[in-house]
C-alpha positions in Angstrom: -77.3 -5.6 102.3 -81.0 -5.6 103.7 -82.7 -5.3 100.0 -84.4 -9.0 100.4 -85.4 -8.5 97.2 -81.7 -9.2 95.5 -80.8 -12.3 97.7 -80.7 -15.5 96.7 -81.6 -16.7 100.8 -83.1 -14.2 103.2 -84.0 -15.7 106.9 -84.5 -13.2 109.7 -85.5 -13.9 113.5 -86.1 -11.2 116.4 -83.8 -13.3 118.7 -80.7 -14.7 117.8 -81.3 -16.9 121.2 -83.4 -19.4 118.7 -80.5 -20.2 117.0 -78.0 -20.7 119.2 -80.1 -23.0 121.6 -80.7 -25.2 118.7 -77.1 -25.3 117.0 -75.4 -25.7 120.1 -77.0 -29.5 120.2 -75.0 -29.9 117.8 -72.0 -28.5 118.1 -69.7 -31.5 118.3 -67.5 -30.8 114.9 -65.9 -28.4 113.3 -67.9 -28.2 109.7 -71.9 -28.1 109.4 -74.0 -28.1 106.2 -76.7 -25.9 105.7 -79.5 -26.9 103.4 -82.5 -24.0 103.0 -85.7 -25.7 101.3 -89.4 -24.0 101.5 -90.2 -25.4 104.9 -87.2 -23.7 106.7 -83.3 -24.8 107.3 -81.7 -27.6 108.4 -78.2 -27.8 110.0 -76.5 -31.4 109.6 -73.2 -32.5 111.2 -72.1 -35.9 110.5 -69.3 -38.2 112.5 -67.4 -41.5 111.1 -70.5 -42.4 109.0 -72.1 -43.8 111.8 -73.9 -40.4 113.3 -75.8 -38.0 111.6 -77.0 -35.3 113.8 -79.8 -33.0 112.7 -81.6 -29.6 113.6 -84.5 -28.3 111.9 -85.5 -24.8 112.2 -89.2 -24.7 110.8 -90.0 -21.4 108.6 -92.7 -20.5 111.4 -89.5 -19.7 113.9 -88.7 -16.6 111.2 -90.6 -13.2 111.3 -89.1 -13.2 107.5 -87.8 -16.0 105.3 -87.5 -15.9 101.6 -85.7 -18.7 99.1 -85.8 -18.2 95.6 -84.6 -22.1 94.7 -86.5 -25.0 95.4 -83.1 -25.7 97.6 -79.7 -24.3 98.4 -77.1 -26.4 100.4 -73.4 -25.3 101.3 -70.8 -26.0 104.5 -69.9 -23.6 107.0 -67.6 -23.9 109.9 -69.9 -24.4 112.8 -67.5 -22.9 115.2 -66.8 -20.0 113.6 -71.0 -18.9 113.1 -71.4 -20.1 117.1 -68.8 -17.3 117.8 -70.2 -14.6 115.5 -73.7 -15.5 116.8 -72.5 -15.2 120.7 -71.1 -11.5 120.0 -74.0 -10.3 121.5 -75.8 -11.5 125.4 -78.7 -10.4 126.4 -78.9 -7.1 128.2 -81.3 -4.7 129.5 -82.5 -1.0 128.7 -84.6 0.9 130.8 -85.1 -2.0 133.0 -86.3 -4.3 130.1 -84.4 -7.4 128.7 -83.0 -6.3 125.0 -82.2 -9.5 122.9 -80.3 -9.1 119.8 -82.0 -9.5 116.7 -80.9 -11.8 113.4 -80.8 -11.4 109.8 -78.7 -13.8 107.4 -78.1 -13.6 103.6 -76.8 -15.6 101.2 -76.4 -15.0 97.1 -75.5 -18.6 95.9 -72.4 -20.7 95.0 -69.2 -19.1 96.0 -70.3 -16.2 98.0 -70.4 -16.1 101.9 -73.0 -16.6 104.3 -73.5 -12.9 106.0 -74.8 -12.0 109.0 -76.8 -8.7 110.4 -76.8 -9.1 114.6 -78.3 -5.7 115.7 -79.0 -4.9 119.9 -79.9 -1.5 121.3 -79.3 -0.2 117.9 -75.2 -1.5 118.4 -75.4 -3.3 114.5 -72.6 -6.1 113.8 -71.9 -7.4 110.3 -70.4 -11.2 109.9 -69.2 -12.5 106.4 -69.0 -16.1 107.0 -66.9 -18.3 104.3 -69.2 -20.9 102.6 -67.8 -24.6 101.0 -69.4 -26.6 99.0 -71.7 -29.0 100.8 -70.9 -32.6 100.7 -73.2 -35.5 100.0 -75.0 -36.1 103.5 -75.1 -39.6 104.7 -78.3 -41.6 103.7 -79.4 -43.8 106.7 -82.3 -44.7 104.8 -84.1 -44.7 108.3 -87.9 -45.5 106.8 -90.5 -45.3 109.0 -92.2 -48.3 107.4 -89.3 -50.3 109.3 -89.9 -49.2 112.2 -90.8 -51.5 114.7 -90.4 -50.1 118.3 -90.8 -46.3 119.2 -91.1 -44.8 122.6 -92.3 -41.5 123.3 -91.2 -40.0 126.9 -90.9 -36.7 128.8 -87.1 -35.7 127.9 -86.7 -35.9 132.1 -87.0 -39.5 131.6 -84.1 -40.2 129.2 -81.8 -37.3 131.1 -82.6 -39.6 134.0 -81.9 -43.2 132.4 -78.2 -41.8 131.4 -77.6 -40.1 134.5 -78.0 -44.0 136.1 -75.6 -45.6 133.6 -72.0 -45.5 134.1 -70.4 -42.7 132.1 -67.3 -45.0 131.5 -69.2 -47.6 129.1 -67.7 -48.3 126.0 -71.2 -49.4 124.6 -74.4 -48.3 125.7 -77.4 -51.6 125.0 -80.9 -50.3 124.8 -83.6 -53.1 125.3 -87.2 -52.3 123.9 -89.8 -55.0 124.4 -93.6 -55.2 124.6 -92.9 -57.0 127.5 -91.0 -56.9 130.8 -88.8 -54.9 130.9 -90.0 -52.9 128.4 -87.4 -50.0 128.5 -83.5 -50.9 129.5 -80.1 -49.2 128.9 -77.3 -51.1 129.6 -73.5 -50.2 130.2 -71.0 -52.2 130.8 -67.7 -52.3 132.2 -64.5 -54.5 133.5 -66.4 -53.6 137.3 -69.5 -54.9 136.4 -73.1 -54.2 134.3 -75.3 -51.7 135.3 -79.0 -51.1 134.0 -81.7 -48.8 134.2 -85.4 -49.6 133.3 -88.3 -47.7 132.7 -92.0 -49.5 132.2 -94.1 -49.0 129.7 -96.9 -47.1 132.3 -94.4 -45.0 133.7 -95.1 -41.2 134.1 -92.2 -40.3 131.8 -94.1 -42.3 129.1 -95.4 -40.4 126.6 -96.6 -43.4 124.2 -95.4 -46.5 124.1 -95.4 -48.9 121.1 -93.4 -51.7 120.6 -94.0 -54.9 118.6 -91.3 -57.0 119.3 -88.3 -57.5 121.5 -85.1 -56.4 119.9 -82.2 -55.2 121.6 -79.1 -53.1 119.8 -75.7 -51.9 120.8 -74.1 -48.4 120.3 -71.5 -46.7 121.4 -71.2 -44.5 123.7 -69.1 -41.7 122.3 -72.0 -41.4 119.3 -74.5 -41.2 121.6 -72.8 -38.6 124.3 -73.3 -35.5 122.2 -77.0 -36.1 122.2 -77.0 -35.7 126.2 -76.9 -32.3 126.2 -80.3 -32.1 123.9 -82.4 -33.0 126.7 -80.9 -29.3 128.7 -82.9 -28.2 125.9 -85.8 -30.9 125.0 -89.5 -31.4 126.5 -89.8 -34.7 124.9 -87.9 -37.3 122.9 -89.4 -39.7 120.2 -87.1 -42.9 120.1 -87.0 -45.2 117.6 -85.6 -48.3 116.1 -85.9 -50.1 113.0 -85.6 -53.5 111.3 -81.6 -53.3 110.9 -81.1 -51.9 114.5 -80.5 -47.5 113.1 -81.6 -45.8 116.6 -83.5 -42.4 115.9 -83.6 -40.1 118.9 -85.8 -37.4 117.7 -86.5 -33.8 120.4 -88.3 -31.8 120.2 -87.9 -28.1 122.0 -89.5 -24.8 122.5 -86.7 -22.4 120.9 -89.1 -19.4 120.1 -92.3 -18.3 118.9 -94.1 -20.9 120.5 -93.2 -23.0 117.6 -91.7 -26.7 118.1 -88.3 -27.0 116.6 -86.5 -30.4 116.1 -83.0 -31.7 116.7 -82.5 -35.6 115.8 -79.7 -38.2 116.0 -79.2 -41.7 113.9 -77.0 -43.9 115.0 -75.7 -47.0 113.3 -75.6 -50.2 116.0 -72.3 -51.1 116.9 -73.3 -54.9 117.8 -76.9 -56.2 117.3 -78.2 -58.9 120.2 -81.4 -59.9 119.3 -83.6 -61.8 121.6 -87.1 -63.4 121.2 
């Protein structure tokens, strides 16, 4: 099973922890596609072809990674790798913290996805079913259209949804090069409620916006991305000319190597303002 040499896909990590932290951002449905290119492999889950969630795990995270195509895409069920992944916690041997170590091989169309989880020399094989992939949403999200993006400490964002109310069918995010500069909005039948953040404040990253615009989403899109920012240092936000919301993270999964997790959103309703 370990003779690199006769897989198709061969991606190994010394802790499976790298994994895990990333896929569980998002872990909101049932299926996942896998698509293995040179630079590494991205995971993509998709919702009601408005949300397309992303998480890229860069070929610098693996101590081996080999691909013999140019690319390789299938589906998986997400829930089922998440439980073969958490067989194993992290314990301790002679007073030092063991972390079990992950190897994964795949042989092409049809075959499964298989799994090698090995701690304190307890090993753990997982054949994982594979489908075929399906045609992943194109949000054609160019950033040539772009014409706000914010930069901020992830503490910031955590913050701004933390002071909306949870109950908001919409959430309405306001970037301006102007006052107010930064604005989430909710609202409900009790009333609106707002948080702001200016463009100097010490969440602030960078801050470059060119015009006014204001756009509408909702809230159950944008919940599963909450629980990124457990996870994130910072967050890249971005909207373009049509009102498609890009919240990019970044975290720290392993290896001192920045890993990636983004969200695009459609806009449910687009207010514009001048």
């Amino acid at each position: 099973m370990d003779n690199s040499e006769s897989h198709l896909l061969v991606a190994k990590l010394d802790d499976v922890r790298v994994i895990t932290t990333m896929l569980k951002t998002i872990h909101f449905k049932e299926t996942a596609m896998v698509f293995a290119t040179d630079l590494g492999l991205k995971f993509t889950v998709e919702n009601h072809q408005c949300l397309q969630a992303n998480v890229f795990l860069q070929v610098g995270l693996f101590y081996e990674y080999k691909l013999k195509e140019q690319q390789i895409s299938f589906k998986i069920n997400l829930n089922v790798l998440m439980e073969c992944l958490g067989i194993f916690g992290t314990s301790s041997v002679s007073g030092q913290s063991v972390t079990p170590t992950l190897k994964m091989f795949y042989n092409g169309y049809g075959e499964p996805l298989v799994l090698t989880i090995e701690e304190a020399g307890i090993v753990t094989n997982c054949s994982i079913k594979t489908m075929d992939s399906d045609m992943a949403l194109n949000f054609d999200f160019n950033s040539l259209n772009v014409n706000n993006k914010i930069i901020m400490k992830a503490e910031g964002l955590k913050e701004c949804f933390s002071e909306i109310n949870p109950n908001s069918e919409v959430v309405e995010l306001l970037m301006s090069p102007d006052r107010p500069y930064f604005r989430m909005t909710t609202y409900t039948e009790s009333g609106d409620n707002y948080t702001e953040l200016s463009s100097d404040s010490d969440y602030i990253d960078s801050f470059s916006c060119t015009q006014t615009r204001s756009y509408r989403y909702k809230s159950s899109l944008l919940k599963p991305s909450i629980k990124v920012l457990q996870a994130a240092q910072k967050v890249s936000i971005r909207t373009d000319s049509r009102g498609f919301l890009s919240l990019q993270f970044m975290i720290n999964a392993g290896n001192n190597q920045p890993s990636f997790v983004e969200y695009l959103c459609a806009p449910d309703e687009e207010l514009t303002s001048t």
